[in-house]
ZAMARGU-4260 file (C-alpha; in steps of 0.2 Angstrom, whole numbers, plus 5000, padded with zeros to 4 digits):
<rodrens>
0) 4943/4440/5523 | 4962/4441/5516 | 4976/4446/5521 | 4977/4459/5506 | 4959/4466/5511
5) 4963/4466/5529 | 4977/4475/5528 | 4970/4488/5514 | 4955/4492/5527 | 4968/4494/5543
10) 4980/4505/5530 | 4963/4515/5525 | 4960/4517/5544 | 4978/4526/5547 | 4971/4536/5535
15) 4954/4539/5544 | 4965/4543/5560 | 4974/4558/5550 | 4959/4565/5541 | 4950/4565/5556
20) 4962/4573/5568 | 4968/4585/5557 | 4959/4602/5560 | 4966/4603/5577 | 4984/4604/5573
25) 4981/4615/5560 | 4969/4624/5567 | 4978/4640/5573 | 4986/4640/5554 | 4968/4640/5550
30) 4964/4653/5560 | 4978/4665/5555 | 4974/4662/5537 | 4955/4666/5539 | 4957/4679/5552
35) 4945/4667/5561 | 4938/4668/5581 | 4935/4653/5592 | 4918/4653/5588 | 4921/4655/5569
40) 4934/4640/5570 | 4922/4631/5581 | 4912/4630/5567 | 4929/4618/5555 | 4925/4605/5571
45) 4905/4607/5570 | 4904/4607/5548 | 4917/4591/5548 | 4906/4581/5561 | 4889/4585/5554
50) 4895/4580/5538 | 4900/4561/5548 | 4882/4563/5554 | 4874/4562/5537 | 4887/4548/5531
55) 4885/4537/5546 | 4865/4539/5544 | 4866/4534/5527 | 4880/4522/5528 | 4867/4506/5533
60) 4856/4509/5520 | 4866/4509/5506 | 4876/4494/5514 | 4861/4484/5513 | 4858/4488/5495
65) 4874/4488/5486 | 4885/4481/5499 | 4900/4486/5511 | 4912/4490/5500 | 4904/4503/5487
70) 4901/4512/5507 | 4918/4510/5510 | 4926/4515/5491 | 4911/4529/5490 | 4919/4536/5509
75) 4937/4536/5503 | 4934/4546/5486 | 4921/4560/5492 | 4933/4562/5507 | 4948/4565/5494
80) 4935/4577/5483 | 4933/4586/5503 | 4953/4588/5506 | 4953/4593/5490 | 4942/4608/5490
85) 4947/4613/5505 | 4967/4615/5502 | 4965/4633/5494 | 4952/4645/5491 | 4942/4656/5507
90) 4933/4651/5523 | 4918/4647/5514 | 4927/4635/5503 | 4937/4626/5517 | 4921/4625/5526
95) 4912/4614/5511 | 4929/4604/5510 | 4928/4601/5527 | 4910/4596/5528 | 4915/4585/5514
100) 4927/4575/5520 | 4917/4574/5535 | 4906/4565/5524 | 4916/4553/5518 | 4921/4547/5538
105) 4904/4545/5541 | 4903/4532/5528 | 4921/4523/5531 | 4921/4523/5549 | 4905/4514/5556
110) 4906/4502/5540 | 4922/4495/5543 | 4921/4494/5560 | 4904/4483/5558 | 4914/4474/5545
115) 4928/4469/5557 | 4917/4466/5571 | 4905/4454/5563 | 4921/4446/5555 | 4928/4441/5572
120) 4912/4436/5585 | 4922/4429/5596 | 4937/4441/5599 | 4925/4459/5594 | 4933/4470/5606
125) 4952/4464/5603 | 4949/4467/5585 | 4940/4482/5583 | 4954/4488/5597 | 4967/4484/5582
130) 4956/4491/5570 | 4957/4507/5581 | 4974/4505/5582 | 4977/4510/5565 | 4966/4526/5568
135) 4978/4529/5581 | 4994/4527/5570 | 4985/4542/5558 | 4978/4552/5572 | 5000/4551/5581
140) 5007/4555/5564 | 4998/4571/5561 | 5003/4584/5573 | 5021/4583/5567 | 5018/4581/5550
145) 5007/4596/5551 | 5021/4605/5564 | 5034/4602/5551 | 5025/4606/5536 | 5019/4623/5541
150) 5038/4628/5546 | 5042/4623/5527 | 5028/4626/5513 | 5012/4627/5523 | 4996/4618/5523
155) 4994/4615/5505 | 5005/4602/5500 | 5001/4589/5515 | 4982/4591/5510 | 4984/4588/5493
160) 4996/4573/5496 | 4982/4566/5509 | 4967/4567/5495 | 4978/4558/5482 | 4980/4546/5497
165) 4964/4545/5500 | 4958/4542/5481 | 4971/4527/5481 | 4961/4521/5495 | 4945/4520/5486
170) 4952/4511/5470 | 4961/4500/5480 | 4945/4495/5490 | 4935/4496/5474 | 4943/4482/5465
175) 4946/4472/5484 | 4935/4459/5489 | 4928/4464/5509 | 4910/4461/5507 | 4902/4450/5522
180) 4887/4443/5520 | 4883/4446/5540 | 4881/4465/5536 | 4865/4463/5532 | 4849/4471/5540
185) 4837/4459/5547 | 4819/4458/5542 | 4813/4465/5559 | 4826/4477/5564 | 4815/4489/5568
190) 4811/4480/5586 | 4830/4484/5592 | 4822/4503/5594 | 4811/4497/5606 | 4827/4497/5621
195) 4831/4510/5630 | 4848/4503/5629 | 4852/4507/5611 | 4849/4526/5615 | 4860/4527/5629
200) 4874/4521/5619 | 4870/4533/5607 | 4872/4545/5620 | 4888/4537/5627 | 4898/4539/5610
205) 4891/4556/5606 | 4901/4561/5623 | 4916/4550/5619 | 4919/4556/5603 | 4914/4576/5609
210) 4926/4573/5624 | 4940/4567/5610 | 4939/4580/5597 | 4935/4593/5612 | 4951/4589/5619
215) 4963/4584/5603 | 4955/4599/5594 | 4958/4613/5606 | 4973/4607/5615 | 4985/4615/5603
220) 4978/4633/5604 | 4977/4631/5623 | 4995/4627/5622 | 5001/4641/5609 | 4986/4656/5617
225) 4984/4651/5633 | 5000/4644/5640 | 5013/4653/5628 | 5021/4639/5621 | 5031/4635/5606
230) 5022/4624/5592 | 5036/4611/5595 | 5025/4609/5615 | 5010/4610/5608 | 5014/4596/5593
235) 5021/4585/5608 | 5009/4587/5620 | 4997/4584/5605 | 5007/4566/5600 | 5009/4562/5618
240) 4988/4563/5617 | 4987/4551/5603 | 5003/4540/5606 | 4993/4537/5622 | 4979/4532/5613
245) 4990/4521/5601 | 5001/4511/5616 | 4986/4506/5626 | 4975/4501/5611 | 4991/4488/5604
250) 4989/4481/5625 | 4969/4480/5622 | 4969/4464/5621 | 4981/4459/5634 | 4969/4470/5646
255) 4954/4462/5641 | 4960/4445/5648 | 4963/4452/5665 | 4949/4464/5666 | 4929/4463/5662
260) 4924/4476/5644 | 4913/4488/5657 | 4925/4487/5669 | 4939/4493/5658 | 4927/4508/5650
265) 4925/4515/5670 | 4944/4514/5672 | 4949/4524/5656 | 4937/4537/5660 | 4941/4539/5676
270) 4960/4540/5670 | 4956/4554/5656 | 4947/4564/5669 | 4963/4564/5679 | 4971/4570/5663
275) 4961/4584/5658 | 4961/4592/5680 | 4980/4591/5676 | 4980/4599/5659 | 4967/4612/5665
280) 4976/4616/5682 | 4993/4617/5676 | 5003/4630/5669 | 5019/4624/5657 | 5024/4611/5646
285) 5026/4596/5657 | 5007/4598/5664 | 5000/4598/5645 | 5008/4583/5643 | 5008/4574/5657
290) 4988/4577/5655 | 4990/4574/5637 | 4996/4559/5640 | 4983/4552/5655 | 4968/4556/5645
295) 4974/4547/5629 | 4977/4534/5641 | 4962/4534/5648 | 4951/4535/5630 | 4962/4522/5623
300) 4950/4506/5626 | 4935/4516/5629 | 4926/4516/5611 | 4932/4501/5604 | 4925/4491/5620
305) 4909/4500/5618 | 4907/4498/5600 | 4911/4480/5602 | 4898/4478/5617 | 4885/4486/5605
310) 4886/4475/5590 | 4886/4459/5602 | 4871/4466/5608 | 4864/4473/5592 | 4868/4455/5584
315) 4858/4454/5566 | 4853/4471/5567 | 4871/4478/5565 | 4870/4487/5551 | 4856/4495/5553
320) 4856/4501/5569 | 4876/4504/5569 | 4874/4520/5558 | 4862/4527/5569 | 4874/4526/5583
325) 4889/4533/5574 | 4876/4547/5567 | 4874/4550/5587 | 4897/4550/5589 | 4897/4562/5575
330) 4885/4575/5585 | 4896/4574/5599 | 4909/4578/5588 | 4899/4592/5578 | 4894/4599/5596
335) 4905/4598/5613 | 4921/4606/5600 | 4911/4619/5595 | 4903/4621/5614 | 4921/4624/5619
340) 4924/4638/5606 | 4906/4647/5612 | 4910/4648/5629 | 4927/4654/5626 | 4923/4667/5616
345) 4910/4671/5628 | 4921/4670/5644 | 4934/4675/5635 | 4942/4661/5643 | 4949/4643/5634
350) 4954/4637/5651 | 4937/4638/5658 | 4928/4631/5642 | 4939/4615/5642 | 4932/4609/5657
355) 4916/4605/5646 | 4925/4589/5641 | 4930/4585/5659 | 4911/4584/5663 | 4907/4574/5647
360) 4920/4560/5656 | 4909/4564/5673 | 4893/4558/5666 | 4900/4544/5654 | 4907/4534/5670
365) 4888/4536/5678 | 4880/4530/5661 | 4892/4516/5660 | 4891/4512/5679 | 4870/4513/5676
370) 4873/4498/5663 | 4884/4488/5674 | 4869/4488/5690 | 4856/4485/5674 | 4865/4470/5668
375) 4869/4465/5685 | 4849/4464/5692 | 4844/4457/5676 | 4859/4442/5677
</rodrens>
C-alpha cells in the first residue's frame, strides 16, 4: 500500500475515533434537549451499535464481491448521511441518524482493520495497535471539542462539520487505491465455524467493546449527576480515559517485544478493573480521573492484541469470519451501555449500574486466561 492510502485510512480512522465516541460527551446535551431518561438515552448507545451490527455482518460479503474499498467509501458516506440526519429534528430523527451512522462504522471499522492486518503478517499486532492509534487520536479530541462547542453554539455545527468530514472521507477513499487481494474469502470458510475458539472471541470483543462504551459513554453523566462536577471535570476525566488509551497504544509496540499478546491482554484488564473500583468508590474530581486514566490504560492494548491474534489464527478466512466477530463487538456495544441505563433507572442509581462494566473486565481476564491453559496443553 502507499503512503497516500495508508495515511487516508489512519486519517479516516481519527475520524472513526470521533464518530464513535461521540454520544457520550454529548449525551447530557442530548438528554436535556429530548427531555430524555437513562433508559431512553440508553437506547442513543443501543440504536448506534446495532446499526455497527448490521454493517460489520455485512461488511465480508460485500468485500468479497466488489472489494475493500467500495466497503470502506460506502461506510464513510452513509455515516456522513447518519451525522447528518441526526444534527436537527426530534428524538425520533436523532435516533435514525444515530443508527445510521452506526452503520457506516460497521462497515469501516472491521474492513480496515482486516486490510491492515493482512498488509502486515509479520508485525499484525504492532500495526493494528497504530491503526487504533488513530481511533484514539478521534476518540481524545472529542470531549473538548464537544465541551467547548456546547459553551459557544451548541451541537449543531460540530455535527454538521464532522459529516462534511466524513463525506471527504469517502471520495478520498473512492478514487484511492487500498484493495488487497488477501481479503478474500476462502473456498471453505465455512470449516472455521466448527472451533469453539472463534465464538469465544466473539464473546471476548462483545465484552470489550460493552465495557469501553459502558465506561466512555456514562462516565460524563456520572461526573455531572452523580458527583456534581463541572463539565470542564467531566471533559478531563473523559480525555484523561482516552488519552490513556492513545499513550499506551503509540508504546504498543515497544510492549509487545518485552511481553507475550495474551499476556499483555491479562495485564490491561486487570489494570482497567482497578480503574473502574477507583472511579466507582471515589467521590471527586481526582478519583474520576485518576480511574479514568487506569482503565484507559488498561483497555489501550487490549483489542488490538486480540484482533490481531484472531486473524493470525483466522488466516484465509479473514474476511469472512472478521465481520462476524465485529457483528459480536457491536452487541456489546448495543448492550452493556444500555444495561447500565436499565439498571440505573431501575435502582435509581448510576453508581451502582457502572459496576456492570467492572464485571465485563472480571470474566474477559478468565476467558483470556481459559485460552492461554488451551494453547498451553495443546503446545
Amino acid at each position: 500500500m502507499k503512503p497516500f492510502a495508508r495515511g487516508v485510512l489512519h486519517a479516516g480512522f481519527v475520524l472513526t475515533g470521533i464518530l464513535t465516541t461521540l454520544l457520550g460527551p454529548a449525551l447530557p446535551a442530548l438528554s436535556a434537549r429530548w427531555r430524555l431518561n437513562d433508559a431512553q438515552a440508553g437506547f442513543l448507545f443501543t440504536a448506534q451499535f446495532l446499526g455497527s451490527l448490521s454493517g460489520a455482518l455485512i461488511a465480508g460479503r460485500i468485500a468479497v464481491r466488489f472489494g475493500v474499498r467500495a466497503v470502506i467509501a460506502a461506510g464513510f458516506a452513509i455515516a456522513a448521511a447518519g451525522v447528518t440526519a441526526a444534527s436537527a429534528g426530534p428524538y425520533i430523527n436523532g435516533l435514525g441518524g444515530v443508527a445510521t451512522w452506526g452503520l457506516g462504522l460497521g462497515l469501516i471499522i472491521p474492513s480496515v482493520n482486516l486490510l491492515i492486518a493482512e498488509l502486515n503478517p509479520d508485525r499484525r499486532a504492532a500495526a493494528l495497535n497504530v491503526l487504533n492509534f488513530a481511533w484514539g487520536l478521534g476518540a481524545v479530541a472529542t470531549p473538548p471539542a464537544i465541551a467547548a462547542t456546547l459553551r459557544i453554539a451548541g451541537l449543531r455545527p460540530i455535527l454538521l462539520g464532522l459529516a462534511a468530514l466524513l463525506a471527504a472521507s469517502a471520495l478520498a477513499v473512492g478514487v484511492t487505491r487500498v484493495d488487497a487481494g488477501a481479503a478474500k474469502a476462502a473456498p471453505h470458510a465455512a470449516r472455521v465455524w466448527r472451533g469453539s475458539w472463534i465464538w469465544l472471541t466473539g464473546l471476548f470483543v462483545f465484552l470489550y467493546v460493552g465495557v469501553e462504551n459502558g465506561l466512555a459513554g456514562w462516565m460524563p453523566s456520572y461526573a455531572v449527576r452523580v458527583l456534581r462536577l463541572p463539565y470542564a471535570a467531566m471533559a478531563a476525566a473523559q480525555g484523561g480515559f482516552w488519552g490513556a488509551i492513545l499513550g499506551v497504544r503509540l508504546l504498543a509496540p515497544a510492549l509487545l517485544r518485552r511481553m507475550p499478546a495474551p499476556v499483555l491482554i491479562v495485564s490491561g484488564l486487570a489494570l482497567t478493573s482497578a480503574g473502574t473500583l477507583l472511579l466507582l468508590a471515589g467521590g471527586g474530581a481526582w478519583s474520576l480521573l485518576g480511574g479514568a486514566l487506569l482503565a484507559g490504560a488498561g483497555l489501550a492494548t487490549v483489542f488490538p492484541t486480540k484482533v490481531a491474534l484472531f486473524t493470525e489464527r483466522a488466516g484465509a478466512q479473514g474476511a469472512r469470519v472478521t465481520g462476524a466477530v465485529f457483528a459480536m463487538a457491536a452487541m456489546g456495544g448495543a448492550t452493556v451501555p444500555w444495561a447500565v441505563g436499565a439498571i440505573s433507572t431501575r435502582f435509581d442509581s448510576l453508581r451502582l449500574a457502572l459496576a456492570v462494566p467492572l464485571g465485563c473486565c472480571l470474566l474477559m481476564i478468565m476467558l483470556q486466561l481459559r485460552e492461554m491453559r488451551a494453547r498451553r496443553r495443546n503446545a
